[in-house]
C-alpha positions as CSV (number, residue, x, y, z in Angstrom):
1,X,97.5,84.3,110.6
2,X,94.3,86.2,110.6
3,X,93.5,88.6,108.2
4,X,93.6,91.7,110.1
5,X,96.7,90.3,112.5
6,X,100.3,91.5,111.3
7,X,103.4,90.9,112.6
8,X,104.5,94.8,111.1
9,X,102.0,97.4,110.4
10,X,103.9,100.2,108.8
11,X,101.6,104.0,108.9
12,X,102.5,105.7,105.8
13,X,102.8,104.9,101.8
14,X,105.3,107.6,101.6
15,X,109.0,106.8,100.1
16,X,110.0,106.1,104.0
17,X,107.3,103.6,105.1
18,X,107.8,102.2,101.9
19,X,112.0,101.6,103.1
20,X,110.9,100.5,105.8
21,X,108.4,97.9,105.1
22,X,111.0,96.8,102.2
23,X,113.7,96.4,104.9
24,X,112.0,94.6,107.6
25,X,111.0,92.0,104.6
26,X,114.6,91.2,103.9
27,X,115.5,91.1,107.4
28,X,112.2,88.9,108.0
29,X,111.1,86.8,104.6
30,X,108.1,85.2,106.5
31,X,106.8,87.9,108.5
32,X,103.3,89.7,107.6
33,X,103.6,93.4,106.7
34,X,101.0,95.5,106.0
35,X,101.5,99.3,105.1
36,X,98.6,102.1,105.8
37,X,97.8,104.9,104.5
38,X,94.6,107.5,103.5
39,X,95.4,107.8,100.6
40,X,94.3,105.3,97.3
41,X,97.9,105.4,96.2
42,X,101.1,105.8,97.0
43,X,103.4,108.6,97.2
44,X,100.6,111.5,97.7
45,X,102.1,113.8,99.7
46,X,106.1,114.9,100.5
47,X,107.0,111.6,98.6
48,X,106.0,112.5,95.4
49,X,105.6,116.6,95.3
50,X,109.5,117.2,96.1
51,X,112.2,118.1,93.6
52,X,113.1,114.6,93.0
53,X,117.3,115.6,93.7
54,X,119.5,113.0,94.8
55,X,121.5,115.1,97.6
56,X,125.1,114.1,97.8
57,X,124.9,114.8,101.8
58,X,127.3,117.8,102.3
59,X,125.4,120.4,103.7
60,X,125.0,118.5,107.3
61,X,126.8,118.5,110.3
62,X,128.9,115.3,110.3
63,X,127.8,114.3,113.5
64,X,124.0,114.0,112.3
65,X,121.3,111.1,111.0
66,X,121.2,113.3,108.0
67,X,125.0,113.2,107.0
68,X,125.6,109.6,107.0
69,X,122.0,109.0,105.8
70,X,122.2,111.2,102.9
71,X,125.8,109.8,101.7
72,X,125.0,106.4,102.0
73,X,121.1,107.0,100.5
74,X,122.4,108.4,97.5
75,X,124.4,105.5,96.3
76,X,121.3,102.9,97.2
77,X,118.6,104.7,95.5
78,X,120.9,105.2,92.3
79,X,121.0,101.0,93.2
80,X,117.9,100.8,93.3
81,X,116.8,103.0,90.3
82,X,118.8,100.9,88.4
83,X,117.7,98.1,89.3
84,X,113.8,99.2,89.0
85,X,114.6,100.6,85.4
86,X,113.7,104.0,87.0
87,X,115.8,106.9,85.2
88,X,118.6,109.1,86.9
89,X,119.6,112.5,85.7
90,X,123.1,112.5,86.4
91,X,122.8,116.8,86.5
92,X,125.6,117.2,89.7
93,X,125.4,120.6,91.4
94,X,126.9,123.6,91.9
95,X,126.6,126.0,94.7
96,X,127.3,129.4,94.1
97,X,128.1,132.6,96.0
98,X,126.2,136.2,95.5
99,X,128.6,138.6,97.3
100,X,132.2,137.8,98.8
101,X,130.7,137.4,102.2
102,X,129.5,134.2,101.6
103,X,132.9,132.8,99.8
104,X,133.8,131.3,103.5
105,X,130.3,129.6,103.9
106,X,131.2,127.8,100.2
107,X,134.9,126.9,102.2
108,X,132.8,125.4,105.7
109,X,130.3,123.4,103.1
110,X,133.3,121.8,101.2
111,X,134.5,121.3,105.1
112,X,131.8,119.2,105.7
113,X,132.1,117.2,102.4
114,X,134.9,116.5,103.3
115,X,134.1,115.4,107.0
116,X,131.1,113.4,106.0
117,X,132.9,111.2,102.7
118,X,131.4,113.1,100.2
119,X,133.0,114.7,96.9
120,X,133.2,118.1,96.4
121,X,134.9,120.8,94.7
122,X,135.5,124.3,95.5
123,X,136.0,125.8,91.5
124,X,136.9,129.0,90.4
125,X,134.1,131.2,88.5
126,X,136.2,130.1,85.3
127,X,135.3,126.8,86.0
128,X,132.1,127.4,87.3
129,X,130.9,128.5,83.6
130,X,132.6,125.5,82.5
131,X,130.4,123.1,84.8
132,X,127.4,125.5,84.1
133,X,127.8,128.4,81.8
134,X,124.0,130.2,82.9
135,X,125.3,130.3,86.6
136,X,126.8,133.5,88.0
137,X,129.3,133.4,91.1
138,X,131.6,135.8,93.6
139,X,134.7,134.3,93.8
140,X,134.3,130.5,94.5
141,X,131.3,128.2,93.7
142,X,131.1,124.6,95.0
143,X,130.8,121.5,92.7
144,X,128.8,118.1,93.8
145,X,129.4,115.9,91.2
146,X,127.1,113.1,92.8
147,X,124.3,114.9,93.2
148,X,121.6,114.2,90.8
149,X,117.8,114.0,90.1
150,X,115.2,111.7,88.8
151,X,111.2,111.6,89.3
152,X,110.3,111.1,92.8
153,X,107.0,109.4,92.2
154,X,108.0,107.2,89.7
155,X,110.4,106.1,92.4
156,X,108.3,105.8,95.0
157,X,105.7,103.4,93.0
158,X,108.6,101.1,91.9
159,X,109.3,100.6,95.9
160,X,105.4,100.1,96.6
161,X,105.9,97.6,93.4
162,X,108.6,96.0,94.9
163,X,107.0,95.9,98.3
164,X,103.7,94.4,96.5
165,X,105.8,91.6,95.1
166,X,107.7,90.5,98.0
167,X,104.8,89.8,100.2
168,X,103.7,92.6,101.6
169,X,100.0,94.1,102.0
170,X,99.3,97.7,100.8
171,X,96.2,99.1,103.0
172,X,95.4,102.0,100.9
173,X,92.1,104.0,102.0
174,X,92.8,103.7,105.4
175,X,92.9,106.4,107.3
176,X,94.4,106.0,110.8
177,X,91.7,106.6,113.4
178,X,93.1,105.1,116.8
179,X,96.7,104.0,117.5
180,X,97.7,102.0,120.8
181,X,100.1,99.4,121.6
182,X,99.8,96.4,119.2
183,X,96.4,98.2,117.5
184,X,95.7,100.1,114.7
185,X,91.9,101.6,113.9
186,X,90.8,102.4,111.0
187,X,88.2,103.7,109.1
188,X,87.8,100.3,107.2
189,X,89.1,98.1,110.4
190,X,90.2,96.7,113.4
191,X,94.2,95.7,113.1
192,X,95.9,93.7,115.5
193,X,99.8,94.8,115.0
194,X,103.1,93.1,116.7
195,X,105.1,96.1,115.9
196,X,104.0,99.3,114.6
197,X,106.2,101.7,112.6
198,X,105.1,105.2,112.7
199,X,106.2,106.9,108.9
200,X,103.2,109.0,109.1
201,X,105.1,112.3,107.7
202,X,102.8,115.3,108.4
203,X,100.9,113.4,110.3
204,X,104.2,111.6,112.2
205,X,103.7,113.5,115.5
206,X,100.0,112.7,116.0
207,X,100.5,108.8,115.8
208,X,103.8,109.5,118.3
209,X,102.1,110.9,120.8
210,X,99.7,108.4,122.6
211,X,102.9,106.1,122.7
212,X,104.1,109.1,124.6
213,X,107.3,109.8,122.1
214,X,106.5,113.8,120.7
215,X,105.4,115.5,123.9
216,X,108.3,117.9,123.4
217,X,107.6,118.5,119.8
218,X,104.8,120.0,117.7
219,X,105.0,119.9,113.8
220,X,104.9,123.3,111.6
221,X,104.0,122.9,108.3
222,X,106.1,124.6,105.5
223,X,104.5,125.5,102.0
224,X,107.1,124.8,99.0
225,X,105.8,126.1,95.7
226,X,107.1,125.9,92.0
227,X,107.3,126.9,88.9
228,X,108.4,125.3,85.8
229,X,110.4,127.5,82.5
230,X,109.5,126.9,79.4
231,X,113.9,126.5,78.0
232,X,114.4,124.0,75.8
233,X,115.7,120.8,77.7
234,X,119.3,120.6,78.2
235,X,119.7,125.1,78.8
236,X,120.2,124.4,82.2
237,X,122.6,121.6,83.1
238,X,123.1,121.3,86.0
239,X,121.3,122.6,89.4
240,X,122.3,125.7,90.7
241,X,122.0,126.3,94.7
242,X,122.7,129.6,97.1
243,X,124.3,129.6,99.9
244,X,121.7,128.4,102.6
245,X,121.4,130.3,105.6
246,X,122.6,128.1,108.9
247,X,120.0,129.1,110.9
248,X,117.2,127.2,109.0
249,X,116.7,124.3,108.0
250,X,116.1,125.0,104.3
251,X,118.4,125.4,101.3
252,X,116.7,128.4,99.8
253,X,115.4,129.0,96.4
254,X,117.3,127.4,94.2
255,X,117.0,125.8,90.0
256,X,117.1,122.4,89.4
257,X,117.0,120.5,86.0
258,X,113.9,117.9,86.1
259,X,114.8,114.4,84.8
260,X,113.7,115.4,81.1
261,X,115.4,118.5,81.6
262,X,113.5,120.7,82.3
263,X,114.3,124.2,84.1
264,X,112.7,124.6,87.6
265,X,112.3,127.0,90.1
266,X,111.5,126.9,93.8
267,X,111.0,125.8,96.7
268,X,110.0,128.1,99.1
269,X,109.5,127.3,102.7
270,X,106.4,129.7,103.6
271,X,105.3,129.4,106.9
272,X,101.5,127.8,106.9
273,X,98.9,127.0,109.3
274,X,97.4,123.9,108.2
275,X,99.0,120.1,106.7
276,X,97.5,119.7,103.7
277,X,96.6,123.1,102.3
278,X,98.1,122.9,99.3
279,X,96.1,125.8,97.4
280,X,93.1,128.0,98.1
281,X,90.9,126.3,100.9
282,X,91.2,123.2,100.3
283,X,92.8,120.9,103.1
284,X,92.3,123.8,105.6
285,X,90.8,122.7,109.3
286,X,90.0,125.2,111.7
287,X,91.0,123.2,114.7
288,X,94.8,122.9,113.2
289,X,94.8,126.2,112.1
290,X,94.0,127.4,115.7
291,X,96.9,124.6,117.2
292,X,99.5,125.9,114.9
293,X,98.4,130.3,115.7
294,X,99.2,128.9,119.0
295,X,102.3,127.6,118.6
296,X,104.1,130.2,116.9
297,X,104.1,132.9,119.7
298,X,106.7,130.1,121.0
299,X,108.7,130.2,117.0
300,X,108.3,133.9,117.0
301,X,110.4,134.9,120.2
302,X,113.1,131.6,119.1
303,X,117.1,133.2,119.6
304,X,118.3,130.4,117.3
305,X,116.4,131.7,114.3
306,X,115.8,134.8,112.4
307,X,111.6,133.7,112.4
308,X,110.4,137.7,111.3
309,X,113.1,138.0,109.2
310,X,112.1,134.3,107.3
311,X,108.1,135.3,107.4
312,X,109.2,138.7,105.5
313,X,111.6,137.0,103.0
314,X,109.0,134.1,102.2
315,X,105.6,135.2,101.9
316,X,106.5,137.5,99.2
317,X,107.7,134.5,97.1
318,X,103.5,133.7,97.0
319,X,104.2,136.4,93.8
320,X,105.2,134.4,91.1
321,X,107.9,137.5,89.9
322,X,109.1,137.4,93.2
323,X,110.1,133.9,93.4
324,X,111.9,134.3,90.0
325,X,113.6,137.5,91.0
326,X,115.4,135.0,93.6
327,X,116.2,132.6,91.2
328,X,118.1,135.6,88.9
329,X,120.6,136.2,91.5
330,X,122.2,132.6,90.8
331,X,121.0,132.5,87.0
332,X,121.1,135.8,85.6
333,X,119.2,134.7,82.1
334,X,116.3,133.8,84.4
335,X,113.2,135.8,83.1
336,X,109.7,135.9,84.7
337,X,108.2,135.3,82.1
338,X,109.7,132.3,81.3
339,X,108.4,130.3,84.0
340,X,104.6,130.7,84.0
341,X,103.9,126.9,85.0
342,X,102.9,126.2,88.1
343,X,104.6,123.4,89.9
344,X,102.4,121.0,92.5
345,X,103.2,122.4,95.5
346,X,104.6,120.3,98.8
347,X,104.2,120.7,102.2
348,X,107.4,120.4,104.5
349,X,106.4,118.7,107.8
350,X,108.9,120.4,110.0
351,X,109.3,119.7,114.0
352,X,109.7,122.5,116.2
353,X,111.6,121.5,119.8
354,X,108.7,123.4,122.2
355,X,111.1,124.0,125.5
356,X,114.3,125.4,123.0
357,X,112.1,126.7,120.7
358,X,114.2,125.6,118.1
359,X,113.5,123.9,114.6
360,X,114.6,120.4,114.6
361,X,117.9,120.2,112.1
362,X,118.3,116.4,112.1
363,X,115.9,113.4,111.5
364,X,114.7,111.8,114.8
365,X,114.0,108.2,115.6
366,X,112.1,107.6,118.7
367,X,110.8,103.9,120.0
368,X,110.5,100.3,122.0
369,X,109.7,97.3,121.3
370,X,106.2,97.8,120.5
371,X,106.5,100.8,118.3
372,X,109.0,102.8,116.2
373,X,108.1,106.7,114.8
374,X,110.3,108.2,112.4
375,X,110.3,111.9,113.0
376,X,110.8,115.1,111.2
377,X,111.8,112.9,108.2
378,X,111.9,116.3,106.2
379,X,114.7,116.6,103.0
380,X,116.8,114.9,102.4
381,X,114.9,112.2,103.8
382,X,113.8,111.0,100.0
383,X,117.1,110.4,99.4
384,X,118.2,109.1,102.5
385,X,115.1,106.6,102.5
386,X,117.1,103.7,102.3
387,X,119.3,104.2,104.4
388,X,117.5,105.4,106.9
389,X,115.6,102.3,106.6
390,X,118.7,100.4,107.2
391,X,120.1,102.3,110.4
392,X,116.4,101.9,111.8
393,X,115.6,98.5,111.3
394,X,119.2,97.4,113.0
395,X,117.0,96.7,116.0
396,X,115.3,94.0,114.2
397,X,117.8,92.3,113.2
């Protein structure tokens, strides 16, 4: 085969395209595979600037991607760490209540566990500083015991390894100009492509849309910051999570242990107007910054979320005592000035339905036989990688 002709051309070196082009070569030992990306190496973006948590896969509605995705994604990226060498943090979680009010949100997650195969305990608060003794409750807290953590990019670049020595091609430095049926354009060249598979991340609903497959979406981008304690490793055991709020799609801010155990706090979900601005100016475009103002008259007047109410709660948490005040609720012990390091901050790529102006709760998977897009793959899509590799590749089998 010629050397810019490929049976699969996957767009994106993130965790996901990665699953993917890992999947379709065990499905299809001989086929030529080549994965894109901009970036000179893997993992640049959501991939390798999340928590790095392991989610169990109870929060979700047990008819969703993301239930079944997350449960069965746990077990085969613990597989697959082991397998790689790559550590796991076996931290579990616990989920805890600030007032009585939300005692009965703790009973409907445990529901769900339940619903979607996946372990978890409701624990009293004696318990609860058993499991993790800096963690404050009302009442009940919820206990994952299979949740855990490791470091996402170090996963990430095992799978590109893996990828690498299986047969596949990694087409870093190329940024995706032009997509069409059966052609990719880069800025380095001309691809001629039997199937493409669209894991472009932020970037997902751009290379969807001349295949005509995110007309009724647009994507909002979502700024996660962090910041790091300076505890010994091993204070915090486990990670401690509120209560999240139905309406959105986020968990809240919450403390997770690192996979050296470390003490971390964040991330928000602050409403931004461009993909890659990550700090001060840089990765800021006028034209997106002008698309996105214009979308959010639409998110503003939404009746399935609380959009003034989220802008005032999150844009204060730009103030680094802000954030931290958030985090004391769950961890009383937390002090501002303990957590003075900045974290690398992510961007959430989240997809907003335009006609129901409504933030997109589940993954979506859209596609023919010419192309596949993987959509709004937002948390817990790191963990559900594999699996979501899996359920989408079915059609190639």
């Amino acid at each position: 085969m010629a050397a810019n002709n490929f049976d699969f051309g996957v767009i994106g070196a993130g965790i996901v395209g990665l699953a993917m082009a890992n999947r379709l070569r065990e499905l299809h030992p001989s086929a030529s595979i080549a994965v894109f990306d901009k970036e000179t190496s893997v993992g640049k973006h959501a991939s390798g600037r999340n928590s790095g948590v392991l989610h169990a896969g109870f929060y979700y509605s047990p008819d969703s991607l993301k239930a079944a995705l997350t449960r069965d994604g746990n077990k085969l990226l613990r597989d697959f760490c082991s397998e790689a060498g790559v550590r796991v943090n076996e931290t579990g979680k616990v989920v805890v209540a600030q007032n009585p009010s939300e005692v009965a949100a703790l009973q409907e997650l445990h529901r769900r566990g339940n619903a979607n195969g996946v372990v978890t305990e409701l624990v009293s608060a004696d318990r609860l500083a058993e499991l993790e003794p800096l963690a404050k409750t009302s009442e009940l807290a919820l206990w994952s015991p299979n949740t855990a953590v490791a470091n996402p990019l170090e996963v990430t670049k095992a799978l590109a390894n893996k990828v690498l020595r299986e047969g596949s091609v990694l087409k870093l430095g190329h940024k995706v100009l032009h997509v069409s049926e059966n052609r990719i354009i880069t800025n380095i060249g001309n691809f001629s492509i039997g199937h493409i598979v669209n894991c472009a991340g932020l970037y997902a609903d751009k290379i969807a849309k001349p295949f005509g497959y995110c007309d009724d979406y647009v994507m909002l981008p979502f700024k996660g910051l962090y910041w790091y304690g300076n505890w010994e490793p091993g204070r915090l055991q486990r990670h401690v999570y509120p209560v999240p709020d139905p309406r959105n799609p986020f968990l809240g801010v919450h403390l997770t242990v690192t996979i050296d155990g470390r003490a971390k706090i964040g991330p928000t979900a602050i409403p931004i107007f461009s993909r890659e601005s990550y700090s001060g100016i840089g990765g800021l475009s006028v034209k997106e910054i002008l698309n996105i103002v214009g979308i959010y008259p639409k998110f503003l007047s939404s009746r399935h979320h609380d959009v003034f109410g989220l802008i005032k709660s999150e844009l204060p948490k730009y103030l680094q005592r802000h954030l931290i005040t958030q985090a004391k609720a769950l961890v009383p012990s937390v002090d501002p000035k303990d957590f003075k390091e900045r974290g690398e901050p992510g961007i959430r790529a989240q997809l907003l339905d335009i006609k129901n102006k409504k933030l997109e709760m589940d993954f979506v998977v859209r596609g023919d036989e010419t192309s596949t897009h993987l959509l709004n793959a937002v948390s817990p899509a790191w963990t559900s990688a594999l699996a979501m590799a899996n359920h989408v590749c079915k059609k190639f089998e």
